[in-house]
C-alpha positions in Angstrom: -26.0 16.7 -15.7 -24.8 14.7 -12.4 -23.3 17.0 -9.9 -19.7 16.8 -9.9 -18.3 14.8 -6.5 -16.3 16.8 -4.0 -12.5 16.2 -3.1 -12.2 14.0 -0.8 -9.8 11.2 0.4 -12.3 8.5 0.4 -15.9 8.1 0.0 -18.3 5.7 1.6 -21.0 4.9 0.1 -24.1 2.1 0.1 -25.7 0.1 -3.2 -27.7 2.2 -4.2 -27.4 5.0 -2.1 -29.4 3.7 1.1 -27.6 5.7 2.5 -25.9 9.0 1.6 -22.9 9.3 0.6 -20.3 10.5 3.1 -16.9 12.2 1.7 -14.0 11.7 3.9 -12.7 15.6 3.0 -10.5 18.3 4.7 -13.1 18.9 7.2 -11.7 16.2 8.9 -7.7 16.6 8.8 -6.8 16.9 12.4 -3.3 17.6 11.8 -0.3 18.5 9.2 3.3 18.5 9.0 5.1 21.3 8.8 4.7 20.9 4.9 1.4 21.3 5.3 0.5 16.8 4.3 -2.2 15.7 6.3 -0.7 13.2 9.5 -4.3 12.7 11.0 -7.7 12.1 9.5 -10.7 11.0 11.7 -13.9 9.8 11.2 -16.8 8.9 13.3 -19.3 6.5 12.0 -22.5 6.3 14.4 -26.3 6.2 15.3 -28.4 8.6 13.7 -30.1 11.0 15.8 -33.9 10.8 16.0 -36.0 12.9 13.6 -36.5 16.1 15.7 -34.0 14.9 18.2 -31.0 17.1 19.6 -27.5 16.9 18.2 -25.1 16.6 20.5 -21.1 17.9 20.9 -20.0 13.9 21.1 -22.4 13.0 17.7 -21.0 10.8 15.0 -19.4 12.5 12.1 -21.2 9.7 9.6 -25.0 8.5 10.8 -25.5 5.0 9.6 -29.0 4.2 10.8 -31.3 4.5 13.7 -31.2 0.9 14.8 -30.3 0.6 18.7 -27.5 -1.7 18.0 -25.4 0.9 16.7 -24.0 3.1 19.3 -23.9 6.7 18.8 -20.5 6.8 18.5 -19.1 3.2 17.2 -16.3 2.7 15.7 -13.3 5.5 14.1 -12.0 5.5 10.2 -8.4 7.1 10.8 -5.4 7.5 8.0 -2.7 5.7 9.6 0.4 7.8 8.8 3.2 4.6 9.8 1.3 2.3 7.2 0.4 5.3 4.8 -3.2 3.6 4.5 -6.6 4.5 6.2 -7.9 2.0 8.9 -10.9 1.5 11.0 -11.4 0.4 14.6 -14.4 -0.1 16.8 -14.3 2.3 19.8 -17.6 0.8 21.6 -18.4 -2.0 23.2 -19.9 -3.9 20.0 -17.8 -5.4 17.4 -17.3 -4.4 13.8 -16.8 -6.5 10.7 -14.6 -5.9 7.4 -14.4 -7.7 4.4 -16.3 -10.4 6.6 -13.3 -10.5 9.2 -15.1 -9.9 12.9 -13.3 -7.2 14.8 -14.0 -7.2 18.4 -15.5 -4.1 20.2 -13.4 -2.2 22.5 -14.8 1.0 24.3 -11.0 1.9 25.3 -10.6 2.6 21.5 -7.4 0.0 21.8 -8.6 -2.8 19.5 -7.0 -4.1 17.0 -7.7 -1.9 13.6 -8.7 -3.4 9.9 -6.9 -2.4 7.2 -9.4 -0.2 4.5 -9.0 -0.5 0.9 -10.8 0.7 -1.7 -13.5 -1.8 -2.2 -13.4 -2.9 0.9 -16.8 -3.6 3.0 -17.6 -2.7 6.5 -20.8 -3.7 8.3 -21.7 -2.8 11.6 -25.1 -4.1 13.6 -26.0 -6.0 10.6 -26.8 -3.0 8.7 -26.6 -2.1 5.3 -22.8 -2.6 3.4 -21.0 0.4 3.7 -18.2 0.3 0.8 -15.3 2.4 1.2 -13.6 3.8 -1.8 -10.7 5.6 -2.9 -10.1 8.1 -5.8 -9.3 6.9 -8.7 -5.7 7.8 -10.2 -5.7 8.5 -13.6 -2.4 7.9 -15.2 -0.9 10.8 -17.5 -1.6 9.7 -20.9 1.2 8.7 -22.7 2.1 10.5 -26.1 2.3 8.3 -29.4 5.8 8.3 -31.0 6.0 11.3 -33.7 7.6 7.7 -36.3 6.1 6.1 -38.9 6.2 2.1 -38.4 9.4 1.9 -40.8 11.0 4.8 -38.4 10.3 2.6 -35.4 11.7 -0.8 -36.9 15.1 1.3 -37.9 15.3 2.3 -34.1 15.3 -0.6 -33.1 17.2 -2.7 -35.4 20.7 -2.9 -35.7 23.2 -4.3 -38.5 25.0 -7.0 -36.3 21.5 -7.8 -34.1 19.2 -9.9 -35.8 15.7 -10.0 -34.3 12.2 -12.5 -33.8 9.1 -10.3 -34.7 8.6 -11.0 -31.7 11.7 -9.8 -30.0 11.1 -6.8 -32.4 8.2 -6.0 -30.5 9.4 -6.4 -27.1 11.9 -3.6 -27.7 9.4 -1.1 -29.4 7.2 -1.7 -26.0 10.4 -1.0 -24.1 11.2 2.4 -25.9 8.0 3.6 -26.7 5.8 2.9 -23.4 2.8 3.9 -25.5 2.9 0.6 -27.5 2.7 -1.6 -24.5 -0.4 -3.8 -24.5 -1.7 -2.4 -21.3 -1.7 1.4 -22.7 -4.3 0.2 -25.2 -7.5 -2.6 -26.0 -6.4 -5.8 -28.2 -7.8 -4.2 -31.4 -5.1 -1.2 -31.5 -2.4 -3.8 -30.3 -3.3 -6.5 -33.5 -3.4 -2.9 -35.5 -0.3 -1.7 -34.6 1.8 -5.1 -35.2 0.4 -6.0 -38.3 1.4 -2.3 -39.4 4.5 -3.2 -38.6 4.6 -6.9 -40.1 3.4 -5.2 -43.3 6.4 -2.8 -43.3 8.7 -5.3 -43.0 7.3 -7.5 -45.7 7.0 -4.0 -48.4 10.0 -2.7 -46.9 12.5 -5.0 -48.8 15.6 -2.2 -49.6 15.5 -1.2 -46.2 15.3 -4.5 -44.0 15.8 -7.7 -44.7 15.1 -11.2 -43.4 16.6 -14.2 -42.9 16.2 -18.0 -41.3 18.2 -18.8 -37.6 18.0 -22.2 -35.8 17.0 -21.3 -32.0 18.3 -22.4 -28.7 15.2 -25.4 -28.9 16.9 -25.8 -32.6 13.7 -24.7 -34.4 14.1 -22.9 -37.5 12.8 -19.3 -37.1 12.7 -16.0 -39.4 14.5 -12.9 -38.4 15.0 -9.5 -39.4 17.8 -6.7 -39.7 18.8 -4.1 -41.6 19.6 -4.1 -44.9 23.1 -4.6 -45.6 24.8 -2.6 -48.2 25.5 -4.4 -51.6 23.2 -7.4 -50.3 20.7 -6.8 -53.1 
C-alpha cells in the first residue's frame, strides 16, 4: 500500500521523483493572524550540501542538486497574503525561470516575483523541472433527488408554461445541481434524459404534448401538464 502524503500546502515534486518530494507543510508558517490563518509561508530552495559535508544555520530548506550553479541559498517560495497565491523569487545573484518566463537574479531579494500555480514549472541552473502543485479540492458530492423521473417532470412543469425537452432539461439542471452534465460522464447524462423522454412519451394522463411555432418560426413539440377534461 502507498504511504499516505502528508498535509501540506503544496508539494514540489520532479518526473519521476529525481528528486524527492518536498511538502510545503506547517513547519514552515512563519506567522498567523490572530485567528490563527497562516499570513507567511517561506521556503528555501538551494544547493545540496556535500555527502559528509556540514549543514549549516543559513542551509536551504529544499536541496535541488549539487551542481555549483545553484547557490546554497537561491531563490524563496512565499504565500503572498495581498494576492492570496504562493510566489517565488530569486534571492541570489543568478536568475530563475517559471513556466519558461526568465526571472532575473537579485541578491537584495527585491526582484520581481512569479506567480506559482499548480502545474506550474520552475527551473533553476538548468536542472531538473521542479513542478509545483497544489492539493486537490474535492467537491462535496451532491445527493441525487429522492424523485422518480415523472416526480421531477411535475416539478418542473406548470399548467400555463409549456416547455422544449430541452428547456425541460435546463430547469431540472437548475433545481437539481446533481443532473447537471458536469456532476456526471455522458453515459449517466444520455441515461438520465432518455428516462425522462420515455416518461413523457408513457406518461400520457399526466402530461401531455403539443406543437408551437418558435421565434425562428420552426415548428417544435412541447410539453405540459395534463389539463383536466383534455382527454
Amino acid at each position: 500500500m502507498a504511504a499516505r502524503e502528508p498535509m501540506a500546502f503544496a508539494k514540489l515534486a520532479t518526473r519521476n521523483d529525481v528528486i524527492p518530494p518536498f511538502y510545503i507543510t506547517d513547519d514552515y508558517v512563519k506567522a498567523r493572524d490572530e485567528s490563527g490563518y497562516p499570513v507567511k509561508i517561506e521556503v528555501i530552495l538551494g544547493r545540496s550540501p556535500q555527502p559528509g559535508g556540514p549543514i549549516d544555520e543559513f542551509d536551504a530548506d529544499f536541496h535541488i542538486g549539487h551542481r555549483m550553479k545553484i547557490s546554497r541559498r537561491h531563490a524563496m517560495i512565499y504565500w503572498c497574503h495581498d494576492k492570496q497565491c504562493f510566489e517565488l523569487k530569486s534571492i541570489c545573484k543568478n536568475a530563475v525561470r517559471v513556466n519558461g518566463q526568465l526571472y532575473p537574479g537579485s541578491p537584495d531579494g527585491n526582484g520581481k516575483p512569479a506567480r506559482l500555480d499548480s502545474q506550474s514549472y520552475i527551473e533553476i541552473a538548468d536542472g531538473e523541472r521542479l513542478f509545483f502543485l497544489l492539493p486537490k479540492v474535492r467537491a462535496a458530492p451532491v445527493e441525487k433527488p429522492r424523485y422518480t423521473y415523472e416526480q421531477l417532470l411535475v416539478s418542473v412543469l406548470e399548467p400555463d408554461r409549456q416547455l422544449t425537452f430541452t428547456e425541460i432539461i435546463a430547469e431540472i439542471q437548475n433545481r437539481y445541481p446533481y443532473y447537471n452534465n458536469d456532476t456526471h460522464g455522458d453515459v449517466m447524462a444520455t441515461t438520465w434524459k432518455n428516462s425522462l423522454r420515455t416518461t413523457l412519451g408513457s406518461k400520457t394522463r399526466v402530461f401531455e404534448k403539443a406543437v408551437r411555432t418558435d421565434d425562428a418560426h420552426k415548428k417544435v413539440t412541447v410539453y405540459c401538464p395534463r389539463r383536466p377534461g383534455s382527454d
